[in-house]
Residue, then its C-alpha position, 0 to 999 in steps of 0.5 A: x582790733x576788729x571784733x566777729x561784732x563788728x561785721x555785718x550779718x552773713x547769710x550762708x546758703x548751700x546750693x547743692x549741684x550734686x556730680x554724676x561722676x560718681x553714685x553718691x555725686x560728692x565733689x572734693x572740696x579742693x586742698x586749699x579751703x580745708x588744709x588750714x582747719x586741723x592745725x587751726x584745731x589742733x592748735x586750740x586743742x593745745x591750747x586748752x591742754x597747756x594749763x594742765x601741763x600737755x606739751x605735745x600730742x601725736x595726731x589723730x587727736x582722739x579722746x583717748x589720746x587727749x585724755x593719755x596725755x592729760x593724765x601723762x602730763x600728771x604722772x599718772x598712768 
C-alpha cells in the first residue's frame, strides 16, 4: 500500500490572478475541487467520536454539537 512517504516532494505556489468582476476580485472555486472535503471531514470527525459512543451528528458540525452528542452518547444532559 502506497505511503504520503512514498511520493516525491511537491511544491505548492499560489499564483494570485485577482478578477475585476467584483470589489474584492474572488473567484468560486468550482463544485468539483471542493465538494468532497466536508464529508471527508465529517467522516473523520465521526471517527474519532465512535469510541465514545456518537453514532450520528446533524450537520453543521459545531463544537457545540460535538460536545452534545458526546455527552448524549453518555446519558448525560
Amino acid at each position: 500500500m502506497p505511503r504520503a512517504e512514498d511520493l516525491g516532494m511537491i511544491k505548492v505556489e499560489s499564483n494570485p490572478c485577482p478578477t475585476k468582476l467584483n470589489p474584492i476580485g474572488a473567484k468560486g472555486a468550482g463544485e468539483a475541487g471542493t465538494v468532497g472535503a466536508l464529508p471527508a471531514i465529517v467522516n473523520a470527525v465521526m471517527d474519532a467520536l465512535a469510541p465514545l459512543g456518537v453514532t450520528h451528528l446533524d450537520m453543521p458540525a459545531t463544537s457545540q454539537r460535538i460536545w452534545h452528542a458526546m455527552h448524549a452518547a453518555r446519558g448525560e444532559q
